[in-house]
N, C-alpha and C positions, 0 to 999 in steps of 0.2 A: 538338564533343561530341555522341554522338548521344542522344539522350532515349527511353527504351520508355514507352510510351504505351498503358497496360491496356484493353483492349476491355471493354466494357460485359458482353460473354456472347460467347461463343464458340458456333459452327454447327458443328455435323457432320452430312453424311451419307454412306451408305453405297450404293454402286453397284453393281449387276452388271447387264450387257445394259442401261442405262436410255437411252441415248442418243436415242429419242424422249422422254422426260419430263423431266431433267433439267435442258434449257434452261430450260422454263417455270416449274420453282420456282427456278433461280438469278433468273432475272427479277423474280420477284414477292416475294422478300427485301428490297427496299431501303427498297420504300412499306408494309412489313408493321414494320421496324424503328423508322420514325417519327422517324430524326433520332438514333437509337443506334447507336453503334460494335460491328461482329461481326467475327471473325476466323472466314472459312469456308471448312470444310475437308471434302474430296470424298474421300474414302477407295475407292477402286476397285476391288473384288475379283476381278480377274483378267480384267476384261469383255473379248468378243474382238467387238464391234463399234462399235469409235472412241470407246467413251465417255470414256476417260480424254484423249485428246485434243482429244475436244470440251470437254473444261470447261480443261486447259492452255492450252486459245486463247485464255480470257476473262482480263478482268483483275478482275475481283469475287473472286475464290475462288483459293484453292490445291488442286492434286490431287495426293494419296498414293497411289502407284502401288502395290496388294499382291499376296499373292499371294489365292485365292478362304478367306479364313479364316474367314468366319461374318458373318453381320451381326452378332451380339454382338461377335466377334471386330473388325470392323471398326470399331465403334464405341469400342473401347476403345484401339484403333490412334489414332483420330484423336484421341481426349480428349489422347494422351500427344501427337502433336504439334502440337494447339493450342496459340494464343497463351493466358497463366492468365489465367484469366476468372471471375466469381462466378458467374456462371450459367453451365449447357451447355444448349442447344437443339439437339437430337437429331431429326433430319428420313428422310421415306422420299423417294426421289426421287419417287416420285407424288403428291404432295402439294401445295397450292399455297398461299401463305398468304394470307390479305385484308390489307388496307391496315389499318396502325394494330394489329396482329393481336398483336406482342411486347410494347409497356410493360404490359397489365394482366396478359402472365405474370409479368413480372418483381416487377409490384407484388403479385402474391398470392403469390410466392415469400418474399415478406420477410414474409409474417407466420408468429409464432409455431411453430416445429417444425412448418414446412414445408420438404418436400425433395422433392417432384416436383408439376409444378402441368401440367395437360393441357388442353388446349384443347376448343371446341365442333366437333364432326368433321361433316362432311356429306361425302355421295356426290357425284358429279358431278351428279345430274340433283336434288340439294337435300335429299335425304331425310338426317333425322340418323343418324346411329352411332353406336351404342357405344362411350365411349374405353378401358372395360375390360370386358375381356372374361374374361381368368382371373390371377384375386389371385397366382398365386405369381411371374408375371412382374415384381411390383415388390414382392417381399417382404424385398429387402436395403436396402430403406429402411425398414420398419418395424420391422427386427429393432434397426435405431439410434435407437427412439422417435420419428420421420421423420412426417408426414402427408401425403397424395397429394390435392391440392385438384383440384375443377372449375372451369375459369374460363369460363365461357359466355362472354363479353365479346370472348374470342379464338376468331376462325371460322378454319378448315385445312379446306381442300376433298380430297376422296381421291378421286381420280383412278381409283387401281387398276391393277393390271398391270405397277407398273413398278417393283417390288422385286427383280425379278429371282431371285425363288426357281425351286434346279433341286432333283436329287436331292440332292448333297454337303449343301448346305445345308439340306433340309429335316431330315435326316437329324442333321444339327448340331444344330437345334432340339429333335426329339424324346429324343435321347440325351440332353442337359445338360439337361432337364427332370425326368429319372428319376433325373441325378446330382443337382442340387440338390435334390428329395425325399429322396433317400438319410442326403442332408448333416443333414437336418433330421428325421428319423424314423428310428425305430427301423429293427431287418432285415425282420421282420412284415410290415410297413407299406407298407415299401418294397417286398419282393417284389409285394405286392397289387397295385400303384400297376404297378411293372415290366410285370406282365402284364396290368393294365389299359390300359397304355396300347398295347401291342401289338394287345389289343382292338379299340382304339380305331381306329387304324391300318388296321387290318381293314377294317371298316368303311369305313372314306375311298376304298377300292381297290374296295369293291365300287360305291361311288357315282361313279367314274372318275376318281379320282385318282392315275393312277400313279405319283408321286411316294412315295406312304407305303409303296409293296414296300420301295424298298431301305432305308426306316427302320425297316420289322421286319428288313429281312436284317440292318442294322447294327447293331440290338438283340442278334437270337438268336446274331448269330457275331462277336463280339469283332475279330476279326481285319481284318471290313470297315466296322469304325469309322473316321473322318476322322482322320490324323495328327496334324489339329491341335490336336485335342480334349488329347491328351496322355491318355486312358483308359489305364487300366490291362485284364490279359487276363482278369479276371472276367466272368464273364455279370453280373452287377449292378454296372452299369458307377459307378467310385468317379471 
């Protein structure tokens, strides 16, 4: 008879290009878990430099081969074929974690109407960070009465550089940002925000970012939004 044997939490993360960084956070997962069971899952979005078959070689992790759908998108790829878990821990592959790093997520997850608990972030060279940086990225836990704790206790070093954001995806970011505003705000409000963020965008292009052209292009022309997205042909993308 075979027995299923529920993992303590379940891992995902999300790949594109990472195949320099990814070995060192599957590494550093086992002494960060402290003697708990994770089911982890590499969700791969289309990398075209051996990453998905660098993590297929290992025997720690499972890899979900996709096509390039979003990091959100990716991430909700792996939730669905995770083993069920009470917890999900949600990783960048540039990321590393300390030793002993998950039982006090776990343990400030349980208290009281908490539903996302974030760790203490440092740069590589030690300097802290910021774990949040803009509120509406976790505002579908708050709309469920949900609390978003800090747990200093758990150190994640950030590496950097190995998210693997190109144009499609950034481009995924800034559009599902102006949809979920939409979702939550009048038309007003939302048009404001639409061409605030276009603004915004602007900006990022003149400070050398060429990634944010083709997020205005995908903003003003409906047409060259990602398929993944499932947009409808409105300029205020629903």
């Amino acid at each position: 008879m075979i027995t299923f044997v529920r993992p303590d939490l379940a891992v995902v993360i999300v790949t594109y290009n990472s195949s320099h960084d990814i070995g060192d956070l599957l590494d550093s997962i086992p002494a960060a878990l402290d003697g708990l069971t994770a089911d982890v899952v590499v969700v791969d979005n289309g990398s075209a430099d051996g990453t998905a078959d660098l993590v297929a070689a290992r025997g720690d992790c499972r890899v979900v081969r996709s096509a390039n759908v979003g990091y959100a998108g990716g991430i909700n790829r792996g939730v669905r074929e995770a083993a069920p878990a009470d917890a999900i821990l949600v990783l960048n592959p540039d990321a590393r974690l300390s030793e002993h790093a998950v039982p006090p997520l776990l343990e400030a997850l349980r208290e009281p109407r908490t539903g996302i608990v974030v760790p203490q972030l440092r740069s590589a060279d030690g300097a802290l960070e910021p774990s949040l940086r803009r509120e509406p990225t976790l505002l579908r836990a708050r709309d469920l009465g949900l609390l978003t704790r800090y747990e200093p206790r758990s150190v994640v070093v950030h590496t950097g550089g190995g998210s693997g954001r190109n144009d499609m995806t950034h481009a995924m970011q800034i559009v599902n940002r102006v949809r979920l505003y939409r979702r939550r705000n009048g038309v007003l409000a939302s048009w404001c925000y639409f061409w605030l963020a276009i603004a915004s965008e602007m900006t990022w292009v003149a400070r050398g970012h060429p990634q944010s052209r083709f997020a205005i292009a995908a903003l003003l022309r409906p047409s060259l939004r990602p398929a993944e997205l499932g947009c409808s042909d409105r300029l205020l993308p629903r």
